[in-house]
C-alpha positions in Angstrom: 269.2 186.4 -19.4 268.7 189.7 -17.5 268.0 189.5 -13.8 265.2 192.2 -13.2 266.7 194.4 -10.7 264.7 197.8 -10.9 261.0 198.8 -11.7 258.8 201.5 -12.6 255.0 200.5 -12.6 252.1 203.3 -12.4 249.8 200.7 -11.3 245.8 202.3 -11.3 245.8 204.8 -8.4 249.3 204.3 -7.1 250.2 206.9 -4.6 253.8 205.8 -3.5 256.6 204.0 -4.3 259.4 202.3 -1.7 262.6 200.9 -2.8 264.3 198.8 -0.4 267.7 196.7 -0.8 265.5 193.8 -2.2 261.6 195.0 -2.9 260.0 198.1 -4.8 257.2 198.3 -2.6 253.9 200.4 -4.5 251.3 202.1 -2.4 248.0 201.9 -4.0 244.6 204.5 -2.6 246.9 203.9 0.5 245.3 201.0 1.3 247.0 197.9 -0.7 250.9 197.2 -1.3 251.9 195.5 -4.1 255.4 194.2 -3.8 257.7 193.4 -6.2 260.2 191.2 -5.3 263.3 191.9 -7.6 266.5 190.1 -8.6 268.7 192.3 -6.6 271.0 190.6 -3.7 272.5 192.0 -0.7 274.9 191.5 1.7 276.7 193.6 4.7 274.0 196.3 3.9 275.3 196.9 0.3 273.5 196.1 -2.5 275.7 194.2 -5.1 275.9 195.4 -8.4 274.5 192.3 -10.3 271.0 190.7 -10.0 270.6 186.7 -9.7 268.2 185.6 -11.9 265.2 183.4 -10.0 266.2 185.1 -6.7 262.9 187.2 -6.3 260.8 184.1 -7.9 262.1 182.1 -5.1 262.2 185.0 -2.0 258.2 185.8 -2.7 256.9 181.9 -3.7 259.2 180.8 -0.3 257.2 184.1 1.5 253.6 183.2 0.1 253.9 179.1 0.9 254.9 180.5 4.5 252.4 183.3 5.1 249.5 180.5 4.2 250.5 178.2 6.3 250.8 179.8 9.4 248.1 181.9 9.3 246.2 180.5 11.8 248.3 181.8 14.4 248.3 185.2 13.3 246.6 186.8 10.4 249.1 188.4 7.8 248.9 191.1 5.3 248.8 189.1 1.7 246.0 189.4 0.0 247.2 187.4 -2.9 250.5 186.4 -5.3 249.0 187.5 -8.6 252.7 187.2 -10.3 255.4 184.9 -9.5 257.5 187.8 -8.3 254.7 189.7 -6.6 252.8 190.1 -3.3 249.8 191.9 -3.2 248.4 193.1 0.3 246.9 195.6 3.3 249.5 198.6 3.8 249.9 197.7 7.3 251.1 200.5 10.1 254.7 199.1 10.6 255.8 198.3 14.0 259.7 199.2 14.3 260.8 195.9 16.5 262.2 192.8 14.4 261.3 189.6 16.3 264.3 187.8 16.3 264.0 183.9 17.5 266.7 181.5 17.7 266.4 178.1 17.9 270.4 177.7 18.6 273.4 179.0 19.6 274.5 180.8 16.2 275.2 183.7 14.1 275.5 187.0 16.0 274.7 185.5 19.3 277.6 182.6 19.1 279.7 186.1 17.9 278.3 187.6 21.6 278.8 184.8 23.6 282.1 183.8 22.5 283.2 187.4 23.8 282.0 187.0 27.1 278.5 188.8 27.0 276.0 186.0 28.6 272.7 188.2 28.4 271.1 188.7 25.3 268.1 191.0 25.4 267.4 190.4 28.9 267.3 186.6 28.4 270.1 185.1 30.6 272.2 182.2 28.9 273.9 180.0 30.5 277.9 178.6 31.0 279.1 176.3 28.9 277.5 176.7 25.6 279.0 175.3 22.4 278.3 177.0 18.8 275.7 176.0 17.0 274.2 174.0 20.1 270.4 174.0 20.8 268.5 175.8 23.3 266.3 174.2 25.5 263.6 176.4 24.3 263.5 178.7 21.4 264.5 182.5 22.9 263.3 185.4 21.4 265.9 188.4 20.6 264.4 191.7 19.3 266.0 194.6 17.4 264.9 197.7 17.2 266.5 200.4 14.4 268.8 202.8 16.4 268.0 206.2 16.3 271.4 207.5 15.1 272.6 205.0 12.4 272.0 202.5 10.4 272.4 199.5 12.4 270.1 197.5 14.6 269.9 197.5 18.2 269.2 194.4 20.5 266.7 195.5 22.8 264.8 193.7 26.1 260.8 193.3 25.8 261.4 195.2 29.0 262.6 198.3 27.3 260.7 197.8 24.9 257.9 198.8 27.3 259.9 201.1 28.5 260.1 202.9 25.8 256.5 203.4 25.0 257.1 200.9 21.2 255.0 198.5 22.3 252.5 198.4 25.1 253.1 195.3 27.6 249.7 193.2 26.3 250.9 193.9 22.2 254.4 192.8 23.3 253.1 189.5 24.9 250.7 189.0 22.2 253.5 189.3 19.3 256.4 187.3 21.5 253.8 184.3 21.3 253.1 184.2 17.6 257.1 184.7 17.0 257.6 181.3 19.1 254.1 180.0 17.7 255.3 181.2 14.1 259.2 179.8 14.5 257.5 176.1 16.1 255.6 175.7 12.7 258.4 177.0 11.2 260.5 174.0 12.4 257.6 171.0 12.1 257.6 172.2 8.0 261.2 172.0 8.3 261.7 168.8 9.7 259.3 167.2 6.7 262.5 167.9 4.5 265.3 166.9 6.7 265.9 171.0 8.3 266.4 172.9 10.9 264.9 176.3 11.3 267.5 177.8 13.5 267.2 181.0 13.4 264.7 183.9 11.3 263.2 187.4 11.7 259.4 188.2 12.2 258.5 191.8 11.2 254.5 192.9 12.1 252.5 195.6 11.7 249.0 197.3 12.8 245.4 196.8 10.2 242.7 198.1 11.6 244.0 197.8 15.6 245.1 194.4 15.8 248.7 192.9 14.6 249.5 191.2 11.5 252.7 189.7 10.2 254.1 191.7 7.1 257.1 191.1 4.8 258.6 188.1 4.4 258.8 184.7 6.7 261.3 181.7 6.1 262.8 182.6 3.2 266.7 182.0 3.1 267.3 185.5 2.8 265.7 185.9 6.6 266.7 182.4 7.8 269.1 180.2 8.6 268.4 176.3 8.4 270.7 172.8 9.1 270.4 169.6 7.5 269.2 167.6 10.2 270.7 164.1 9.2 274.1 165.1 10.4 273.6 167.8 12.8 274.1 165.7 15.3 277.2 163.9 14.7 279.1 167.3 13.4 278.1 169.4 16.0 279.7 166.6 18.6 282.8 166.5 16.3 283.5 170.0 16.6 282.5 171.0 12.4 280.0 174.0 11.5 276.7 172.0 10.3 276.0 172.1 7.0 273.7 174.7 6.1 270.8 176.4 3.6 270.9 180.3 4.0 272.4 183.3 2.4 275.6 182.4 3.7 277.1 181.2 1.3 277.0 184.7 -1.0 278.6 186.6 2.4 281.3 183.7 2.1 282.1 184.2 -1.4 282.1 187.9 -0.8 284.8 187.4 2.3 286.9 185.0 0.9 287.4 187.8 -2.0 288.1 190.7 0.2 285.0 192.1 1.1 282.9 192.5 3.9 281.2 195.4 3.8 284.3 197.7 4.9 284.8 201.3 3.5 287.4 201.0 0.8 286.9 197.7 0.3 285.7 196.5 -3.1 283.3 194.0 -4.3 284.5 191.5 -6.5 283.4 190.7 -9.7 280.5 188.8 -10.4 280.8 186.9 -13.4 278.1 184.9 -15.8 279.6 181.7 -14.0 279.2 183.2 -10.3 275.9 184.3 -10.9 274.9 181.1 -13.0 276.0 179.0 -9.3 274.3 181.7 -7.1 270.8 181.5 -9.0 270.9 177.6 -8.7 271.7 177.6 -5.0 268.7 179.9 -4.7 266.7 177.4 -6.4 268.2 174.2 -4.4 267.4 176.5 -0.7 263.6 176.4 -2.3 263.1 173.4 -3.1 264.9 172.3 0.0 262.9 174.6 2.5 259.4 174.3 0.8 259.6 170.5 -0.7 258.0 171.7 -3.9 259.7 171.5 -7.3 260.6 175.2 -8.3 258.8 175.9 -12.3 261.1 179.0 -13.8 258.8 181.9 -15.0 259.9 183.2 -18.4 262.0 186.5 -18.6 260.3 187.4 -21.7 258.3 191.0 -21.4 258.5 190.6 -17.6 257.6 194.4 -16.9 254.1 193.8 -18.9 253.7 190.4 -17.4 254.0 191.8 -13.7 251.7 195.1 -14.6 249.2 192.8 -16.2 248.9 190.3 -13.5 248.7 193.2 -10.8 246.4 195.1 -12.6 243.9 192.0 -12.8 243.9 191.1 -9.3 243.7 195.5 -8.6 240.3 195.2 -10.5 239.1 193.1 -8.3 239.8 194.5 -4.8 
């Protein structure tokens, strides 16, 4: 089976065409987006040189169960999923802050903390913290894209301010739907024995007001625990187990690579790829507590333009 890692649609009226690590993103009467959620993976920034078959059926059917359920809190930009690998919705001004909210002490932050840094974007943690152990509150940690580089920056909502992204009112009004968003976010996960611990909120600007755009709970964005022995491992010392992209940036470390100039990826054979898919498909089923139905492969370009180009005809 190939894994559909690039495409070339001319949907009706297409203006524009993105490519990101993940998405081919089409701009249509630059109004609508219609994104296509591929079978590439990435890790440390690199695209690897394989697709995993399933991957973008379970990234945009994890996105589109997500973006329904929470928008009460805040309205998003999907229209509709016409395809089981697409998102059709309102090309949205992006707003260049990611909303990071952790739920725990984990990831980049342990990383921080266990060198000594005890403020985090302004938020002020405390002595004594263990990895992997909960805060009394969720705490919200934003990036912002550096403007020489590649790489994120932490940033304070202060600064933020500061800065002139945001003004003070948008700021407050998107901090509270990231901690509204991530609360919901955990209720959904504790239906299927998780733990949200950590994920990314990205939003934009529709017609003055903010939306949430790209993805939201998928294990590409998230990390999540298995709550029946968070507990007792996290008072014995051991990492919890886990459902998240991890495992892939394990895999790639344990083989020599991390990202690092010179370093070279290791090969991804049938078997590899075969485990990775169905690891993708366990994190779905796992995280949305539905049973995951595998779209054919067969004449999957004409299946995507033909499904876009039906719900297009309506808008």
């Amino acid at each position: 089976m190939e894994a559909l890692t690039n495409t070339s649609f001319n949907f009706p009226n297409q203006d524009g065409k993105y490519v990101g690590k993940v998405r081919d993103v089409y701009s249509i009467s630059d109004k609508y987006l219609a994104m296509v959620v591929t079978d590439r993976i990435s890790a440390f920034d690199v695209v690897l040189p394989k697709g995993i078959p399933y991957k973008g059926q379970v990234l945009n059917q994890t996105a589109s169960l997500f973006l329904d359920k929470t928008s009460d809190i805040i309205p998003n930009w999907k229209i509709d999923s016409p395809d089981p690998m697409v998102t059709v919705g309102y090309k949205c001004r992006n707003i260049p802050v990611e909303f990071i909210v952790r739920g725990y002490l984990a990831g980049s932050a342990w990383r921080a903390y266990k060198s000594g840094v005890r403020e985090i974007c302004g938020i002020r943690l405390p002595e004594g913290m263990r990895q992997n152990e909960k805060f009394t509150e969720p705490i919200l940690t934003p990036t912002t894209k550096a403007k020489i580089g590649t790489h994120d920056e932490d940033i304070s909502g202060e600064d933020i301010v500061k800065r002139g992204i945001l003004d003070k009112k948008t700021l407050e009004r998107l901090s509270e739907a990231s901690i509204a968003l991530f609360k919901r976010g955990n209720e959904i996960a504790s239906d299927h024995g998780l733990i949200l611990v950590d994920t990314k909120y990205e939003f934009g600007e529709k017609d003055g007001n903010p939306v949430l755009i790209d993805e939201i709970h998928t294990p590409d964005s998230s990390r999540y625990y298995y709550s029946s022995d968070y507990m007792e491992r996290f008072e014995s010392g051991l990492e919890p187990r886990q459902l998240s992209k991890e495992f892939v940036r394990e895999w790639l470390m344990d083989n020599g690579f991390s990202g690092q100039k010179g370093q070279r990826i290791p090969e991804m054979t049938p078997e590899k790829i075969e485990e990775i898919s169905d690891r993708y498909i366990e994190l779905y089923e796992n995280v949305t507590g539905c049973k995951f139905l595998k779209a054919p492969y067969d004449n999957i370009g004409k299946r995507i333009e033909e499904n876009v180009n039906g719900l297009l005809s309506k808008l």
